[in-house]
C-alpha positions as CSV (number, residue, x, y, z in Angstrom):
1,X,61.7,135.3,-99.3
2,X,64.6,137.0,-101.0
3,X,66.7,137.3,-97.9
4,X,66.2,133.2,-96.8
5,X,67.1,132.3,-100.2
6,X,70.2,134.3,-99.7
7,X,70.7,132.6,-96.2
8,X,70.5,129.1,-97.7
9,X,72.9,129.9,-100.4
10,X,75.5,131.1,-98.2
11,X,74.6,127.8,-96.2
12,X,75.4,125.8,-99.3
13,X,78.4,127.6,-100.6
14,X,79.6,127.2,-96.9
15,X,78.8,123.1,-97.1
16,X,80.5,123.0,-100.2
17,X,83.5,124.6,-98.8
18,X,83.4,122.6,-95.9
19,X,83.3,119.4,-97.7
20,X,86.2,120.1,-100.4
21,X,88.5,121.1,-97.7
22,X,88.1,117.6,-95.8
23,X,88.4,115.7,-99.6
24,X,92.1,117.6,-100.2
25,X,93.4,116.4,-97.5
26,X,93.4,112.9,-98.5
27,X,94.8,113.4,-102.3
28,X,98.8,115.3,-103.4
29,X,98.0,116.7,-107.0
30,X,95.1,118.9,-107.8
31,X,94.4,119.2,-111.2
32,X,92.1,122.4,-112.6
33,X,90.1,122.1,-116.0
34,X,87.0,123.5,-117.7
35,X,84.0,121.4,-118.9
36,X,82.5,124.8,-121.3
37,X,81.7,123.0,-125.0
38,X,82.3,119.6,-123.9
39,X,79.8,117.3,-125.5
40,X,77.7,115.2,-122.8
41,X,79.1,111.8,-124.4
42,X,82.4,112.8,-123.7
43,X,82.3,114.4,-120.4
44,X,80.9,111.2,-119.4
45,X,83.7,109.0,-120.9
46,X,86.0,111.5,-119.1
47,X,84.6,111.2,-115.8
48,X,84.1,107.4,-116.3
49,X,88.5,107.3,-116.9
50,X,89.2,109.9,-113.9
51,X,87.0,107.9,-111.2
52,X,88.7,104.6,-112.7
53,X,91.8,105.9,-111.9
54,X,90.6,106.5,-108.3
55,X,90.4,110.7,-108.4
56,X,87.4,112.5,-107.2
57,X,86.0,115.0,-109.4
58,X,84.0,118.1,-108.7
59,X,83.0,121.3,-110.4
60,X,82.7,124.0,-107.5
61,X,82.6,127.9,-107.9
62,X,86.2,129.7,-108.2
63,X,85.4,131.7,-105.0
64,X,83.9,128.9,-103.4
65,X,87.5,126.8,-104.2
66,X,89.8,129.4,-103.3
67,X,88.1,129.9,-99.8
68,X,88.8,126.0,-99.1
69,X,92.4,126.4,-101.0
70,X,93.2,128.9,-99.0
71,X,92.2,127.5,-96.0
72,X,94.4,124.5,-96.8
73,X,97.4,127.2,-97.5
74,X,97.0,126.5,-101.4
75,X,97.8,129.4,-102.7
76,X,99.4,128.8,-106.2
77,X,96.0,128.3,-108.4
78,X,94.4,131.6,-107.6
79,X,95.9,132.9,-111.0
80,X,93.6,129.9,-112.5
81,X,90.2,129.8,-110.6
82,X,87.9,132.2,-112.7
83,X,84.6,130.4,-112.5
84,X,83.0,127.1,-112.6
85,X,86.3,124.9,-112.1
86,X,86.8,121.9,-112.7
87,X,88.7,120.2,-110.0
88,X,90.0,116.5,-110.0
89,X,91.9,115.4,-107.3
90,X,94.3,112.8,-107.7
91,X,97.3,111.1,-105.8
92,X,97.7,109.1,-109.6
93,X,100.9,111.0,-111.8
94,X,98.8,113.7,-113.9
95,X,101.4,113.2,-116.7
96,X,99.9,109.3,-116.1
97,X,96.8,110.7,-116.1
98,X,96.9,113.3,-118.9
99,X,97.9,109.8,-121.5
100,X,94.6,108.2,-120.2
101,X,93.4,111.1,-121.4
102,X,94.6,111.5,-124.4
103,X,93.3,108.1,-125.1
104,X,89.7,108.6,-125.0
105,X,89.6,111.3,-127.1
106,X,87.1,111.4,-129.0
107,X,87.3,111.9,-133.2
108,X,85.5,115.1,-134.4
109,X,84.9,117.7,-137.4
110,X,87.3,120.5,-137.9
111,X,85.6,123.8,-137.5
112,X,86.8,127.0,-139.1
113,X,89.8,128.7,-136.7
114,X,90.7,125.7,-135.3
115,X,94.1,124.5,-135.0
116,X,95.0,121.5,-136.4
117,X,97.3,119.1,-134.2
118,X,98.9,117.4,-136.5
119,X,99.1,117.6,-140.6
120,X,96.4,116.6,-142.1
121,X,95.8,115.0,-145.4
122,X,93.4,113.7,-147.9
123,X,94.2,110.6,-149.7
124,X,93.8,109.5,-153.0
125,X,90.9,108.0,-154.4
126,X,87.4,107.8,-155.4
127,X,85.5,110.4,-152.8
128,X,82.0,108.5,-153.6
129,X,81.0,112.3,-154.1
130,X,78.9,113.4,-157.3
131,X,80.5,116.7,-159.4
132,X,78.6,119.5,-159.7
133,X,79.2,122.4,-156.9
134,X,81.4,120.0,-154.4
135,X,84.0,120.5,-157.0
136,X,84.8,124.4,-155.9
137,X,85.4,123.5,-152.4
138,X,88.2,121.2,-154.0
139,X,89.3,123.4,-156.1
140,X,89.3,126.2,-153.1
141,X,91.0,123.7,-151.1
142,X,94.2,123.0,-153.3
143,X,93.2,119.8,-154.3
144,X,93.3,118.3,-157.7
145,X,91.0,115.8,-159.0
146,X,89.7,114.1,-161.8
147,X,86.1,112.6,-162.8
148,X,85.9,108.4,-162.6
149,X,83.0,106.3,-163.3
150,X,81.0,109.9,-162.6
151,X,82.4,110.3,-159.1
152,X,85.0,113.0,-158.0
153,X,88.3,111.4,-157.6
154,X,91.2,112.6,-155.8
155,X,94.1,112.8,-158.3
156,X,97.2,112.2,-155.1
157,X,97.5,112.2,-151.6
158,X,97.6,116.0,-151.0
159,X,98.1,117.7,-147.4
160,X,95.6,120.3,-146.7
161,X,96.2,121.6,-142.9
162,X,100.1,121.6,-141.3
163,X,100.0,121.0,-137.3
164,X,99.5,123.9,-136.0
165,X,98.0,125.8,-138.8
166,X,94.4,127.8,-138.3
167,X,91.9,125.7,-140.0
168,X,90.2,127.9,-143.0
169,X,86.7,127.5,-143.7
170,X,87.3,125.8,-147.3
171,X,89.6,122.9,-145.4
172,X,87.1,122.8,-142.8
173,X,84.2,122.6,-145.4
174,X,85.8,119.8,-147.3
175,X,86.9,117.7,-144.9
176,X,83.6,117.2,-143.6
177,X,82.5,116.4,-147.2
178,X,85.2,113.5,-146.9
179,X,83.6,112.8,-143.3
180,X,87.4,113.1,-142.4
181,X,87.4,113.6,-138.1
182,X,90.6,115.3,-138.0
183,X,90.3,117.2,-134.7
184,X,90.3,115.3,-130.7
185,X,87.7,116.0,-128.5
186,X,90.0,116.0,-125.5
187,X,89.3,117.6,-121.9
188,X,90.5,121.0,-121.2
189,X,93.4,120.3,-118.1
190,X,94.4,124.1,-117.6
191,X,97.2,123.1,-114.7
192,X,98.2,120.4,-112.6
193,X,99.6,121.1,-108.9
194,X,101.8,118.9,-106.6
195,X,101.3,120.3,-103.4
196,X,104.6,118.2,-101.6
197,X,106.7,119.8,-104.3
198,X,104.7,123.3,-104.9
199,X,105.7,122.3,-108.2
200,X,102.7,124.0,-111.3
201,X,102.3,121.4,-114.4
202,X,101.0,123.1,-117.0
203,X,99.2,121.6,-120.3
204,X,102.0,121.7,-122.7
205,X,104.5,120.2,-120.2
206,X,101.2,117.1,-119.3
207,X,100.5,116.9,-123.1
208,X,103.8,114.6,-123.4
209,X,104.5,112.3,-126.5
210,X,105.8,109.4,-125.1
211,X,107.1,107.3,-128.3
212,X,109.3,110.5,-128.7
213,X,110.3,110.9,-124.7
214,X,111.1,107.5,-124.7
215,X,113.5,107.3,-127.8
216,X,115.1,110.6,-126.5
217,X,115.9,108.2,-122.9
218,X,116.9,105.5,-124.9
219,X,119.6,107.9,-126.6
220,X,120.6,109.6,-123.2
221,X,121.0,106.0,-121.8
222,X,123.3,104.7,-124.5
223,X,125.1,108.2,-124.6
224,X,126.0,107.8,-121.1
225,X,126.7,104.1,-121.1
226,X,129.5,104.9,-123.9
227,X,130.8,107.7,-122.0
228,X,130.9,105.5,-118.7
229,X,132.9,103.0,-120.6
230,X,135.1,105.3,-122.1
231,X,136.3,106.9,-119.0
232,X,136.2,103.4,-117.0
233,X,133.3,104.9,-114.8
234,X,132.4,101.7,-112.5
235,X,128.2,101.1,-112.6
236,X,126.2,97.8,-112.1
237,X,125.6,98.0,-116.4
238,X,129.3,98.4,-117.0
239,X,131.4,96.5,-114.6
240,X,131.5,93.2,-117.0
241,X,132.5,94.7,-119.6
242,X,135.1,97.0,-117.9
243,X,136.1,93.5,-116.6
244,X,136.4,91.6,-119.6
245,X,138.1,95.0,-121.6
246,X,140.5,95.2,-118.7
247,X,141.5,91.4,-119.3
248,X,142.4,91.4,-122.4
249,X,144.5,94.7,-122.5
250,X,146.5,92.9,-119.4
251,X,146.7,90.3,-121.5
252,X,147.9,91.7,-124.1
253,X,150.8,94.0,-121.7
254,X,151.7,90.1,-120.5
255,X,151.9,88.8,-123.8
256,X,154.0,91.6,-125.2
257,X,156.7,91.3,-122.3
258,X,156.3,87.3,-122.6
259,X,154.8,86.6,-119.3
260,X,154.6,83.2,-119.1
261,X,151.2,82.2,-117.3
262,X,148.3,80.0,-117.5
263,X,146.6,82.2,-119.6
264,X,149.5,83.6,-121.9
265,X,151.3,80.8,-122.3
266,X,149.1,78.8,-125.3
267,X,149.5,82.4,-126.7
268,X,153.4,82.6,-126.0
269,X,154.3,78.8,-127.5
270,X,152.1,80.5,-130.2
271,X,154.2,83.2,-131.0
272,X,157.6,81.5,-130.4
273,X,156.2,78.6,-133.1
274,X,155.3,82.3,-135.6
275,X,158.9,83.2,-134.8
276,X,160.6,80.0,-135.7
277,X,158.2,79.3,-138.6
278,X,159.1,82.8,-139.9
279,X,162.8,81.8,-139.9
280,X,162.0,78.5,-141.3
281,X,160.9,79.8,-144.3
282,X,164.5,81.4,-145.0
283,X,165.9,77.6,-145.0
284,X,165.0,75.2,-148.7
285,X,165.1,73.0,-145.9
286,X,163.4,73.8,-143.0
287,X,160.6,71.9,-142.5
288,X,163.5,69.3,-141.3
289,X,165.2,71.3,-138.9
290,X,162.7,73.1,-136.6
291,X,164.2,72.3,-133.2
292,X,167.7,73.2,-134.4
293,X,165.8,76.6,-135.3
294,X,164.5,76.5,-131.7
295,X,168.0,76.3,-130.4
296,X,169.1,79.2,-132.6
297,X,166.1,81.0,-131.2
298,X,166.8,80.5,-127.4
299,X,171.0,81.4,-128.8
300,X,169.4,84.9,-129.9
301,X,167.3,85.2,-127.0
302,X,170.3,84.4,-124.6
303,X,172.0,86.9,-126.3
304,X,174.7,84.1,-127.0
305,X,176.5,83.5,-130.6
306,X,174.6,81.6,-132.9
307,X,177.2,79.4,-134.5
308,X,177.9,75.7,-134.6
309,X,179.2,74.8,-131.6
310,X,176.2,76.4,-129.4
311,X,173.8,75.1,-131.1
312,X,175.1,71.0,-131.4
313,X,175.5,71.9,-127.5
314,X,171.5,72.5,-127.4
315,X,170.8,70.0,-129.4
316,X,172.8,67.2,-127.3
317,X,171.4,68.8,-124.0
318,X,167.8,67.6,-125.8
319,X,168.7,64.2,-126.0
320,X,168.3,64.5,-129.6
321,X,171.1,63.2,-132.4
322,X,172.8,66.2,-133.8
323,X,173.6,65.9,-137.6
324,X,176.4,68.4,-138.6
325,X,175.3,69.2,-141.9
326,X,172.0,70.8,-140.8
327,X,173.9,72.5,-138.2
328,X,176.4,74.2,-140.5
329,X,173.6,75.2,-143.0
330,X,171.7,76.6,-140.8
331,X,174.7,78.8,-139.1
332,X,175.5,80.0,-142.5
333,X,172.4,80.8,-143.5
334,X,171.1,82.6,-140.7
335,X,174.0,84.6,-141.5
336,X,172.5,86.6,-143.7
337,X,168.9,86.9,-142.2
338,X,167.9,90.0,-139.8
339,X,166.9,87.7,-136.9
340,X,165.7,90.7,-134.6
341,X,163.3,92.0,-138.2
342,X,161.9,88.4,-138.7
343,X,161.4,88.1,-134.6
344,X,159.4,91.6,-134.6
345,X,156.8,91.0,-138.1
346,X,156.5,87.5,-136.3
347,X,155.2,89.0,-132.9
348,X,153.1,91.6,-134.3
349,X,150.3,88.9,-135.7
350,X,148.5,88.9,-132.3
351,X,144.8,89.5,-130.8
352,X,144.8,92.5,-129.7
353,X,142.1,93.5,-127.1
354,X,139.0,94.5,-128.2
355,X,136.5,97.5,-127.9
356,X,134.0,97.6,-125.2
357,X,130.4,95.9,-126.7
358,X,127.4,97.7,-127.3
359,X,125.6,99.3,-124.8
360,X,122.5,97.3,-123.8
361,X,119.7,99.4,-124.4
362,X,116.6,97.5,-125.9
363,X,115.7,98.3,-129.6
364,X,118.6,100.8,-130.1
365,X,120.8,100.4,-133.1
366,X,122.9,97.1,-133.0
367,X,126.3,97.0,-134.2
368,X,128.2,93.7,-135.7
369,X,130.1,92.4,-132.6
370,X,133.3,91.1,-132.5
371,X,133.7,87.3,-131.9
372,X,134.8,86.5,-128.3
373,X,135.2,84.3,-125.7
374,X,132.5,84.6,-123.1
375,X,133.9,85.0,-119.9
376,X,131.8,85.4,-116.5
377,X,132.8,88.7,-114.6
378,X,134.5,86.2,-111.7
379,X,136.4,84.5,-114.3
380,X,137.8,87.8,-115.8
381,X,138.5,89.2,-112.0
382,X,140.1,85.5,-111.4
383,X,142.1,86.2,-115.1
384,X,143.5,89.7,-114.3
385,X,144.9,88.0,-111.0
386,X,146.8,85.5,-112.5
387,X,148.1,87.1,-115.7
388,X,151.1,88.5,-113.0
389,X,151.0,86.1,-110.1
C-alpha cells in the first residue's frame, strides 16, 4: 500500500511538473509570493484581481517548480523557492500589477511587532469609551485626555506609531480600543522575474508610490526642457519656441543696425519718430517744426553739416515752404545739444526679445508670462527669412 501511494505521488508531482512547464511558456514575468497567514477573504479578493488581469495562479511545491524552471532554463528563482510557492504568471507589468494590489488591501488591527507603514495617529475627540481601566492604556500610550459628558476624550491629535516603527503592545492595544485599522492586509510578492530581460524585481522596487514617481518625472521633464532651451537643443516640445526666441533676438540685431524690412520697419519709423521727438523737446517750439528736425536728423545721419543752408535744401527737395526763422532757430539751437547723446537714450527704449516660456508640463508651477504676439512656428521660420532678405 505504502509503496503505490508512493508511485502515485511521484505520478502527480510528475503531472504537476508537466503541466507548469507547458503554462510558462505562454507568459514573460513570473512572479513568486507566499499565501502563509493570509485570511481566506483576502486570498480570494487577491486571486479574484490576478485572474482579472489575465495571470494564472498556482501554488506548487518548491522542488516541484524548480524541476519545471529548470527545465525551462529559469534558473534565477532558486534562491526564492523554499516551499509551497506561490506562482503567478503574468505577461501584465508586475509594477502594474503590484498597484492593483495595493488597492485591494484590505484594512486591519495592528498587532504587537508590527511595523507600521505609515505614521499613525489618533485624532481628537470624544472616544465613546467609558473611564475606568481604558484610561492606563492611554496614559501608557502617550496620549492625553480629559473626561466629557462621562466619556474619555482625546485632548489633540497626537501621533502614536512613525512609519516604520515596531508597533508596541500598548499602541497596538489602544488602537484597537479606537477600532483604528491601521495596518494593510496586502499579499506577500517576494520577487518578480522578466525572463526576456533576466531582469529580478524585488518587493521594495514593485512597492512604488506613484503620486511621488510621478512628480519626480514631472521635475525631470521640466528640468530637461529648460536645459534644452537653454543650450538651443532642437526637440519636437522646443522647436516653437526656439523659433519664436530666435525671431525676436534677429529682430532685435536688425533693428539695432536699422535694417529696414517688413518687419522692422514700423519698429524703425518708430525709433526715428523717439529720436526726433527727443530733440524736439530741446526746441520752446518744436511741436511746429518736426520735419525741419527730420532734415536735421538725415544731415547728422549723412554725416553732413547741420546748418542753414542744408537744411532749407531738404526742406525745398520736400516740396514743402521753408520759413527762415524756424530754420535759423533750430541751427542755433541744436548748437548746443549732444545730437549723438539724445540719438543713443532715444534708441535704447526698444522691445527687447524675450525669455523662452514655460516649459509645458501639466500641473507644474506656472509662471506670469510675458505678453506676446502669437506667432505660428512657419510664420517665425518665414520672419527670420525676411528680417535680412
Amino acid at each position: 500500500m505504502f509503496v503505490e501511494n508512493k508511485k502515485h505521488f511521484r505520478a502527480w508531482k510528475e503531472q504537476e511538473k508537466s503541466a507548469f512547464e507547458k503554462v510558462l511558456d505562454n507568459y514573460n514575468y513570473i512572479i513568486i509570493g507566499n499565501l502563509n497567514k493570509l485570511p481566506a477573504k483576502a486570498e480570494r479578493q487577491f486571486r479574484k484581481v490576478l485572474k482579472d488581469a489575465g495571470c494564472f495562479i498556482k501554488v506548487l511545491n518548491s522542488k516541484v517548480a524548480l524541476k519545471a524552471l529548470h527545465e525551462k532554463g529559469v534558473k534565477e528563482l532558486d534562491p526564492y523557492l523554499k516551499g509551497p510557492t506561490l506562482f503567478v504568471l503574468s505577461n501584465e507589468n508586475p509594477f502594474k500589477l503590484y498597484i492593483d494590489i495595493k488597492k485591494n488591501a484590505s484594512p486591519s488591527f495592528a498587532k504587537e511587532g508590527m511595523i507600521a507603514p505609515d505614521d499613525i495617529y489618533v485624532e481628537e475627540g470624544d472616544t465613546g469609551i467609558l473611564p475606568g481601566p481604558a484610561l492606563t492604556d492611554f496614559k501608557a500610550a502617550k496620549v492625553d485626555t480629559q473626561i466629557r459628558n462621562g466619556k474619555i476624550y482625546i485632548s489633540k491629535k497626537t501621533k502614536v506609531a512613525s512609519k516604520g516603527d515596531k508597533i508596541n503592545s500598548k499602541v497596538a492595544t489602544l488602537l484597537t480600543k479606537l477600532n483604528i485599522k491601521p495596518m494593510k492586509i496586502l499579499l506577500d510578492i517576494r520577487t518578480a522575474l522578466d525572463r526576456k530581460e533576466k531582469i529580478l524585481y524585488f518587493k521594495d522596487l514593485l512597492d512604488v508610490d506613484m503620486e511621488e514617481l510621478t512628480n519626480k518625472i514631472k521635475e525631470a521633464y521640466q528640468k530637461a526642457y529648460f536645459l534644452a532651451l537653454g543650450n538651443s537643443y532642437i526637440t519636437k516640445e522646443t522647436i516653437k519656441p526656439l523659433l519664436i526666441k530666435s525671431y525676436k533676438n534677429t529682430k532685435a540685431v536688425a533693428l539695432a543696425g536699422n535694417i529696414i524690412n517688413k518687419e522692422t520697419v514700423k519698429d524703425i519709423l518708430l525709433k526715428a519718430h523717439r529720436i526726433a521727438y527727443a530733440l524736439g523737446k530741446k526746441l520752446w517750439f518744436w511741436g511746429e517744426i518736426m520735419e525741419y528736425i527730420y532734415a536735421a536728423m538725415l544731415l547728422n545721419s549723412a554725416k553732413k553739416e547741420i546748418n542753414e543752408a542744408n537744411i532749407t535744401s531738404i526742406i525745398k527737395a520736400a516740396g514743402l515752404k521753408v520759413d527762415l526763422a524756424k530754420v535759423k532757430s533750430l541751427v542755433e539751437t541744436l548748437k548746443d545739444v549732444d545730437f549723438e547723446a539724445v540719438i543713443k537714450e532715444a534708441s535704447s527704449v526698444q522691445v527687447t526679445a524675450p525669455a523662452a516660456s514655460a516649459a509645458p508640463v501639466a500641473e507644474a508651477k506656472t509662471e506670469e508670462k510675458p505678453k506676446e504676439e502669437k506667432k505660428s512656428e512657419e510664420e517665425a521660420a518665414a520672419g527670420l527669412g525676411s528680417l535680412f532678405g
